[in-house]
N, C-alpha and C positions, 0 to 999 in steps of 0.2 A: 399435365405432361404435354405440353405445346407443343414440343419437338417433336412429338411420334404420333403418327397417323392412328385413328383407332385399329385397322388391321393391323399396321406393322408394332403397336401395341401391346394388344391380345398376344399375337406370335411371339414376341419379345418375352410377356410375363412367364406362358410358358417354357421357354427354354431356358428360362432362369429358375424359376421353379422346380425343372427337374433338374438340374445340377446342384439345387437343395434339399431333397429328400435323405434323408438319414440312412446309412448304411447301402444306398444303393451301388456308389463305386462307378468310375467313366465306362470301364465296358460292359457293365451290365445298364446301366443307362441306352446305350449306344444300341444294343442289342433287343432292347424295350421299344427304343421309336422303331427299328427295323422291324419285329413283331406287330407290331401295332397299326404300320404306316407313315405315321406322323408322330410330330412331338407333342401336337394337339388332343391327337388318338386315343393317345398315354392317360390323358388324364378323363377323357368323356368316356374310355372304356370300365365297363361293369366289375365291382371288386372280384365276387365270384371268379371272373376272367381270367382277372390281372394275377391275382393268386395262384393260380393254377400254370402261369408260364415258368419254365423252365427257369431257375437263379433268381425269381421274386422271390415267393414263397410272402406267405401273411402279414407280416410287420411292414416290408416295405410298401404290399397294397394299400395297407392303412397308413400308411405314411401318404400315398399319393393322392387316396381319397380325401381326408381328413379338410383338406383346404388351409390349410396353416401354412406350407408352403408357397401356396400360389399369396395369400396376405403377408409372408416374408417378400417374395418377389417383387410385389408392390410398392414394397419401402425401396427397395434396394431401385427401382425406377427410378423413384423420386431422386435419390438421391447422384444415381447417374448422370440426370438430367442436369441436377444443382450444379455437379462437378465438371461437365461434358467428358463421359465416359459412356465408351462404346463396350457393348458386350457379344461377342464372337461366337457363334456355335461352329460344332466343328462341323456342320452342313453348310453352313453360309460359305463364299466366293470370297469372301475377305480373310476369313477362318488360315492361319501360317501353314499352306500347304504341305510343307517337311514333315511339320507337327503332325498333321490329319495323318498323317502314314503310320504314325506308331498306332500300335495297337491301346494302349493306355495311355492315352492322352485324353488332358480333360474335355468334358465332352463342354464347357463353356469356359470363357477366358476372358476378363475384362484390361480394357486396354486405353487410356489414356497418351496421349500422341500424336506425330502425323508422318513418324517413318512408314517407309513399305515393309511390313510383315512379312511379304513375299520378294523381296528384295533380288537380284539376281546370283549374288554372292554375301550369304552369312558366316559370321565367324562367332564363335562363342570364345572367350577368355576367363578362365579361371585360375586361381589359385590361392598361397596363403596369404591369412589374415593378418598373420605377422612378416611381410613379405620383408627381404634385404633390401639394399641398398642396389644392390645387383640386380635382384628382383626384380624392383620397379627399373629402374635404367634400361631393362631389355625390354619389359613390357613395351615403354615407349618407342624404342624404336624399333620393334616392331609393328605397332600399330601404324607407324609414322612411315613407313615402308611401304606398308599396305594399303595406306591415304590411296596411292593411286589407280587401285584396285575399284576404289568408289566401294568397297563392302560394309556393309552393315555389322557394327560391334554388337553383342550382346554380351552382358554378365549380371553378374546376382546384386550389385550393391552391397554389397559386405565391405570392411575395411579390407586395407592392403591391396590384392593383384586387382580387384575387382573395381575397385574405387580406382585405382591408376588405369585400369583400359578404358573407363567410361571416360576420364577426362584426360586424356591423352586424345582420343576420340574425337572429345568436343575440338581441343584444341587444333586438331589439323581440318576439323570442318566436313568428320564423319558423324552420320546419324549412330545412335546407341541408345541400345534399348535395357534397360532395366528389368529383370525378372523379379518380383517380388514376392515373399513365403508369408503377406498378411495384405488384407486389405487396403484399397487405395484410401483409404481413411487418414491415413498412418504413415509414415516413412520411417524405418529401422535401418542402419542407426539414423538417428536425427540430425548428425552431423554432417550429413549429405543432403541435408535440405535444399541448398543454393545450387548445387550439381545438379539435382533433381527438376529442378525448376528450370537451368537452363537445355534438360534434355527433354521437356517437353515440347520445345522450339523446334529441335533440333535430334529428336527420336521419341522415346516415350517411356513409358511406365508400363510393364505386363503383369498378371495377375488369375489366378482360376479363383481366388478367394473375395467373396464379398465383403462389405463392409462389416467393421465391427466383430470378426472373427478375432480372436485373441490367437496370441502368438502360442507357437507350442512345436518344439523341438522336431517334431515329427514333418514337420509344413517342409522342413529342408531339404530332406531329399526329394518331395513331393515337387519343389520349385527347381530340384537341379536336373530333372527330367525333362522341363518344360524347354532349360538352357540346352540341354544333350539334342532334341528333339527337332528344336527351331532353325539349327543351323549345317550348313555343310560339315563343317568342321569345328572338332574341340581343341583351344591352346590349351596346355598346362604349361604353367611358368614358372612357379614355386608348389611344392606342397609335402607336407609328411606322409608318411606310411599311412596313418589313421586321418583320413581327412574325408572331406565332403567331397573334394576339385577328385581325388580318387573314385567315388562313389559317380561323380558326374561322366567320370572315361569309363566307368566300368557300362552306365546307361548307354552312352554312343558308343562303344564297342557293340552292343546289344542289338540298337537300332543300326547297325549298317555304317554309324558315321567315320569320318577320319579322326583318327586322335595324333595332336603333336605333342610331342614334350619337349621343354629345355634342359640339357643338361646341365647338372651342377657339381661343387665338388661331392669327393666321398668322405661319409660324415658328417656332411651338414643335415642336421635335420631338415631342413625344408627346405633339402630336394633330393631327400631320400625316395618320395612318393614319385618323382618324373625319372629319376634313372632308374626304379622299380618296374615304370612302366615302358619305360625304351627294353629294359634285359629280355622281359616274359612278353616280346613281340606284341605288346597293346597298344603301342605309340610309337609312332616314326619319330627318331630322331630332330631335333629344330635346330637349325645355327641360327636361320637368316628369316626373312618374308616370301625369299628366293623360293626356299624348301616348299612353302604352301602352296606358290602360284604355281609351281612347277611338277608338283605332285597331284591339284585338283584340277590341272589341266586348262588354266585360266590365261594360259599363255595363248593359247590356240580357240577361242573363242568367236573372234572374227573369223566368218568363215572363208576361206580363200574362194579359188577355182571352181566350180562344178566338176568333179571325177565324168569325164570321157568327152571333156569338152577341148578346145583347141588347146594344143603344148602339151606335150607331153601324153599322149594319149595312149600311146602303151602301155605307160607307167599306168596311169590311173583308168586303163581298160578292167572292167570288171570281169573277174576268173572267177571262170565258171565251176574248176575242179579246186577248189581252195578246202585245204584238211581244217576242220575247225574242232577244237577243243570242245566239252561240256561246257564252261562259261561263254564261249563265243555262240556256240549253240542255241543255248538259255535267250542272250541277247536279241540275236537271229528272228529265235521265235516269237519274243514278246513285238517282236518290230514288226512281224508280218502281221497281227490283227487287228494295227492300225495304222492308221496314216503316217503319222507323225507322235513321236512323245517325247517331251521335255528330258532332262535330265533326271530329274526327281522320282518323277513315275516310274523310268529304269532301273533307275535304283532301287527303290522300292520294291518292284515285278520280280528281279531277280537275289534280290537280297544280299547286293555286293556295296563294297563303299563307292564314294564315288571318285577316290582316286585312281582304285580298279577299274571300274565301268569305264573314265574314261579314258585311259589306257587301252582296255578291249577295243572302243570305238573307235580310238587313234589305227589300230593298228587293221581293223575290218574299213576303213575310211581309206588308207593304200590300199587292200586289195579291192576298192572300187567295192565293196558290198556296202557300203552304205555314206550316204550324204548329211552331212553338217548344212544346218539351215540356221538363219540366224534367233536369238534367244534360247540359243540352248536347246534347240531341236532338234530331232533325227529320225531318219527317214530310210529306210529300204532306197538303194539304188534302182 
């Protein structure tokens, strides 16, 4: 294994290893290196031990003892190495930040590619397999809208909405990332091979499944988690009542995220599932790309003036007697115990979307309680 240092190695096998172990599940995993220390901890600590912590229990000690896993980990090296594929824990610095915030997110991710994971504006696009005519036509120019946004596409690789964001994507010279519900072994459907390959150039392949895992119905929702997860915001552009791109808004409504939907007529099956989710307030309406910049606050980015600097200085003098809301509140507080926090982290701390948040911030940003620093930081005035 030429590529990897003997430490960075060793560390490697075990945090592939345990995101192998049988029946342990990301956050009892998560919960294990926290107990333990390390992910190294996990596995030099004594079965007696391990057994006895809270959500092991017997089977999965003997699971981690055993060594079969760490001799699985080691193929799955090799074959990393063969492929140049990166495998992510959610402790590492490279690990998709957004992601790290859900609670159930996998505790390992392998990832072939060279987009930024941490990108500064994600979008995730979903919908059906059997998309319209209509369908794809809006996916594109939507995406093709949002070219200048510089955002990073994610979607699942499925036929229909999923296949048209990725290469709608490509074609305006946005990176896009592929979610995938089987190892990198493999590409499903196969008919995306050529796509595939030009998004390795030009974004990449994602994954929590190693090689050689067979496909199985259940990997789907596991994989539209990871879509819900990774990104600011979820498109829906087509979908039925019973679908997965459903399943995927119900996850980002969960984690905090934005859902859009497109409307369509009534009656069409597929797009009963988006004007479903516009009626019962889970999805903001979509016309335009207009809707999303101006909703996740991507208009106001660059940040202007410094508040109580020359012009204007009345306006943007900080008020001392400002009546603030529970959610401004909430903000308020997470901001005073640090310096500075990204956007994400906000979101996160306080468990609002982030077209709320930034909103809130817009509007504590006039009354001078708080400064816009540039990448998406903010800061106590």
């Amino acid at each position: 294994m030429g590529n990897f240092s003997g430490m960075d190695q060793a560390a490697l096998k075990y945090k592939i290893a345990l995101s192998m172990v049988p029946g342990i599940g990301d956050v009892r995993a998560k919960n294990l290196v926290a107990y333990c220390g390390s992910v190294e901890a996990v596995f030099h600590e004594k079965h007696a031990v391990l057994k006895k912590i809270p959500g092991v229990g017997r089977l999965v000690s003997e699971a981690v003892k055993s060594g079969e896993v760490l001799n699985r980990a080691e193929e799955e090296m090799e074959f990393m190495e063969k492929e140049e594929i990166s495998a992510l824990f959610f402790l590492d610095d490279e690990y998709p930040k957004r992601l790290k915030h859900c609670e159930d997110a996998p505790v390992l991710i392998y990832y072939k590619g060279n987009a930024d994971l941490n990108a500064a504006k994600v979008i995730s696009v979903v919908g059906s397999r059997k998309a319209s005519d209509y369908g794809k036509t809006i996916c594109k120019e939507l995406i093709k809208e949002l070219a200048s946004q510089q955002v990073l596409v994610v979607s699942g690789m499925a036929y229909g909405i999923d296949t048209c964001a990725h290469r709608a994507a490509l074609d305006e010279g946005l990176d896009t990332v592929g979610v995938l519900a089987h190892g990198l072994d493999l590409l499903y459907p196969s008919a995306n091979t050529n796509m595939a390959m030009r998004m390795l150039n030009h974004g990449g392949l994602l994954t929590e499944f190693p090689s050689a895992t067979h496909m199985h119905p259940d990997f789907f929702p596991r994989r539209n988690r990871i879509i819900a997860g990774i990104a600011d915001a979820v498109i829906v552009v087509e979908a039925s009542r019973k679908s997965g791109s459903l399943i995927t808004a119900e996850i980002a409504n969960s984690y905090s995220r934005d859902v859009f939907a497109v409307p369509g007529r009534l009656g069409d099956t597929e797009s009963e599932g988006c004007n479903y989710l516009v009626k019962i307030n889970k999805a903001a309406l979509l016309q335009s790309a207009k809707d999303v910049v101006y909703l996740m606050g991507w208009e106001r980015l660059t940040p202007g003036p410094s508040p109580g600097g020359k012009g204007g200085r009345m306006q943007q003098q900080q008020q001392l007697f400002v009546e603030l809301n529970p959610e401004e509140e909430a903000l308020i507080s997470v901001l005073k115990k640090s310096e500075c926090l990204g956007l994400d982290d906000l979101c996160f701390a306080v468990k609002m979307s982030m077209s709320r948040v930034s909103a809130i911030l817009l509007k504590l940003e006039f009354a001078g309680l708080v400064r816009t620093l540039p990448g998406k930081m903010y800061r106590l005035n």
